[in-house]
N, C-alpha and C positions, 0 to 999 in steps of 0.2 A: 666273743659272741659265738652261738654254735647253734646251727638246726642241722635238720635233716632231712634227704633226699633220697628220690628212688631210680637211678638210673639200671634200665635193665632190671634182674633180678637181683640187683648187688644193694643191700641200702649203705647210704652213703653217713657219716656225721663230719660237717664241717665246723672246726674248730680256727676262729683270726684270734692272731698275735700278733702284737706293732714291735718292734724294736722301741717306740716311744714309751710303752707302757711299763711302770716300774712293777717289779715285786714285789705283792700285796693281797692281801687279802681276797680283792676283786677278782685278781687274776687268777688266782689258786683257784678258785669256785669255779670260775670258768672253765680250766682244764679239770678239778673235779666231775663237774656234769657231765660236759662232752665224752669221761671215761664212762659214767654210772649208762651213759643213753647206750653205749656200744655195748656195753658189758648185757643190756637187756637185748642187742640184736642180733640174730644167728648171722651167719657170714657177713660181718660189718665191714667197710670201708673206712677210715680215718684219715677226711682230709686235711689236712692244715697250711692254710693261707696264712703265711709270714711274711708281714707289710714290711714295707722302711718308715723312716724316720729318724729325728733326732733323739739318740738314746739316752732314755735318760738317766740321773745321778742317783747314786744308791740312795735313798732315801735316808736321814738319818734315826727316823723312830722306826724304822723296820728294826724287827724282832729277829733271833736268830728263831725262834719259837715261829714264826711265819715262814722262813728262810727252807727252814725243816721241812715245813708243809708242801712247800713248796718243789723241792725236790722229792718228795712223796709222791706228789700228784705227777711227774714229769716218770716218775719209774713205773707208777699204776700206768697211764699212757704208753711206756714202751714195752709194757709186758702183756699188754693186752691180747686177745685169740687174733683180731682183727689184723690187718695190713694198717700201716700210717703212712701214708703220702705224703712229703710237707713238699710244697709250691712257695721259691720264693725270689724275689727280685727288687734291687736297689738296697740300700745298708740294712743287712741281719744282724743283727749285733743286740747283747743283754738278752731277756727272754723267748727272742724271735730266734739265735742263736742257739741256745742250748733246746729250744722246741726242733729245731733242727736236725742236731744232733741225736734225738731219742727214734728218729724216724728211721724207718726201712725202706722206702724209695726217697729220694732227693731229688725233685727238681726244679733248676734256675732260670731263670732269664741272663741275656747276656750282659745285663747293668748288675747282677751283683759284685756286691761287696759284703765280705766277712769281716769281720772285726770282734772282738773278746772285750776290746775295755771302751767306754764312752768317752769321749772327747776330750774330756779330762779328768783325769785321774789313773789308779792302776787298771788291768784287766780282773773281772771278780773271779776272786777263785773259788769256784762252786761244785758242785759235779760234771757240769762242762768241760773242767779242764781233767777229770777223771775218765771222761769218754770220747776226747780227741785223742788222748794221748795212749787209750785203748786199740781205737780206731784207726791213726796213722803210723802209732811209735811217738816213742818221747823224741827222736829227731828231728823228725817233721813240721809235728807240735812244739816246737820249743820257740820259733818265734814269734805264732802267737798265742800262744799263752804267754808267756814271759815280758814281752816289748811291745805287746799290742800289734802286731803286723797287720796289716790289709792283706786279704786273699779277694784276687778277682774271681769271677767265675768259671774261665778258664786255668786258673792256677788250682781251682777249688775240685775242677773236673780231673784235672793231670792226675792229683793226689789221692781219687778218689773220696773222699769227701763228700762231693756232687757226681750223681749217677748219668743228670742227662739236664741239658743245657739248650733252648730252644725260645723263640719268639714266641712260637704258639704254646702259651703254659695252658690254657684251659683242654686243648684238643690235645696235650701231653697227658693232664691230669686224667682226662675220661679213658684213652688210651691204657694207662696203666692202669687206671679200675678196672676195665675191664676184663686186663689181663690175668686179675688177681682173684676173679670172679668163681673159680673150681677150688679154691685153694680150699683146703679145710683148717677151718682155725686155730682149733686146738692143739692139730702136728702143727701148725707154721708157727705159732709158742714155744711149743715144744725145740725147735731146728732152732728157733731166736736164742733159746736160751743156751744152748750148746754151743752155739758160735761166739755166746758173750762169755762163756767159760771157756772157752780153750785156750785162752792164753795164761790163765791161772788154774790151770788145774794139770796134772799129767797126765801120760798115756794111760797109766795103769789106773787112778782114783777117775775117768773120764768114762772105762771102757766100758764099765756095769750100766752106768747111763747111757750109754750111744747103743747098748746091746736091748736094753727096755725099749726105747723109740724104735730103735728096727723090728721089735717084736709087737710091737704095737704096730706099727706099719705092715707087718705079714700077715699079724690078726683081720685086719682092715681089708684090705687083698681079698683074702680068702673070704668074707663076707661072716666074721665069727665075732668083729665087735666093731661098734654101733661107730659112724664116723663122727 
């Protein structure tokens, strides 16, 4: 489900994900839209409310041709100009998890629980397990992606993982929109993208890129191109 909201001068798109909801056509569309409404909003917000629930089992007529799409719509989501907020508490796990994952703020309640694979069976190995193991080290990540491990929310915060951890999720979530409300979108793209390349790329093939964003950032400054 996804509408939109105006707090302040920030417009908001709120995007819900269940841990119960399988991978499917439905779902795709949904995080489709929610990217196409931001993609239309100058400084957008992107919130994502990630429920609990019993997760559920891979479907067996899922397509990997859906699969695809799927992980499409989840990379158009993290590469968007906008900020993505995900808000989440009690088991994330399956789509609620790797929505998680593509996020720039993280924040929990003190009932979560992480989890990679549904109840029974293995953990999916999808792009999720491409972006924890980006995100923490294949260390970190190894036992759960590998063995399914439960991460509390505090285990989730130690690791970074989870950015902020709190009873009041709604007066966290307005809090950080707010905070994100000067940001310009196109640099904060821009800084996303470089942070998701530095661990695959070296100093030397990195430097011409981080040399363009500073110079776009000085242009900006000096009031010589457009924010």
């Amino acid at each position: 489900m996804t509408d939109i909201s105006e707090p302040g001068t920030r417009q908001v798109v709120h995007l819900s994900i269940s841990s119960a909801q399988p991978i499917g056509p439905k779902l795709v569309a949904q995080v489709e839209q929610a990217c196409a409404r931001a993609e239309d909003l100058p400084g957008v917000t992107v919130v994502l409310r990630l429920t609990g629930g019993r997760p559920a089992t891979t479907d067996t007529d899922l397509s990997i041709h859906t699969v695809n799409r799927w992980e499409r719509a989840l990379r158009r989501l993290e590469r968007l100009d906008g900020v993505a907020i995900a808000v989440a508490d009690g088991l994330c796990a399956g789509p609620a998890l790797e929505a998680l994952l593509a996020a720039d703020y993280r924040i929990a309640g003190p009932d979560l629980l992480l989890r990679f694979s549904p109840e029974a069976g293995d953990p999916w190995p999808g792009m999720a397990v491409h972006r924890v193991a980006n995100q923490l080290g294949v260390a970190r990540a190894r036992g759960l992606v590998l063995f399914g491990a439960e991460w509390t929310a505090t285990t989730a915060a130690t690791l970074g993982l989870i950015d902020e951890v709190t009873t009041e999720l709604d007066e966290a979530v307005a809090r950080r929109t707010a905070a994100t409300r000067d940001l310009v979108g196109s640099e904060l793209a821009i800084r996303r993208r470089l942070l998701m390349e530095a661990s695959a790329v070296s100093f030397e093939d990195a430097l011409g890129t981080h040399l363009a964003a500073c110079d776009r950032t000085l242009r900006r400054m000096k009031g010589t191109q457009p924010a």
